[in-house]
C-alpha positions, 0 to 999 in steps of 0.5 A, spaced: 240 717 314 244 713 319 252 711 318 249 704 316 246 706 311 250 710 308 255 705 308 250 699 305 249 704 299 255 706 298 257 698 298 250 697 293 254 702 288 261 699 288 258 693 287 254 696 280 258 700 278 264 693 278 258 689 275 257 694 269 265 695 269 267 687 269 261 683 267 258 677 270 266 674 271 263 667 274 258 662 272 252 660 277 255 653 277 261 650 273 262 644 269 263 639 273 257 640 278 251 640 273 248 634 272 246 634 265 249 629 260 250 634 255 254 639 259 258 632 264 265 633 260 267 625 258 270 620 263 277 617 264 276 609 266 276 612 273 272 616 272 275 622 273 274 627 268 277 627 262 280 633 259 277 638 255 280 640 247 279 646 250 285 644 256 289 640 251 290 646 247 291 651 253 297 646 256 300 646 249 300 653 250 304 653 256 311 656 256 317 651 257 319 654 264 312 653 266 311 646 264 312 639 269 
């Protein structure tokens, strides 16, 4: 077995191993690239997204020091 391989196997099970350890962490797409209306967060008079509940609510929880 050559050093190539050895490495490429030992990057497939560093790989398996973070995968069963950390679970799928990304989706294959976001919000914001979908096209489909169902999933297409509302938008604002210019037509940028408008924020989520889910936003409002995090920005509620935002510490005073880390506030703008």
């Amino acid at each position: 077995m050559s050093a190539d391989d050895e490495a490429r196997r030992a990057e497939q099970e560093r790989r398996r191993r973070a995968a069963l350890l950390l679970g799928d962490l990304l989706p294959d797409t976001t919000r914001d690239e979908r096209d489909d209306d169902t999933s297409s967060p509302p938008r604002t008079k210019g037509g940028t997204p408008a924020p989520s509940r889910r936003d409002d609510e995090l920005m509620r929880d935002v510490p005073p020091h880390h506030g703008g």
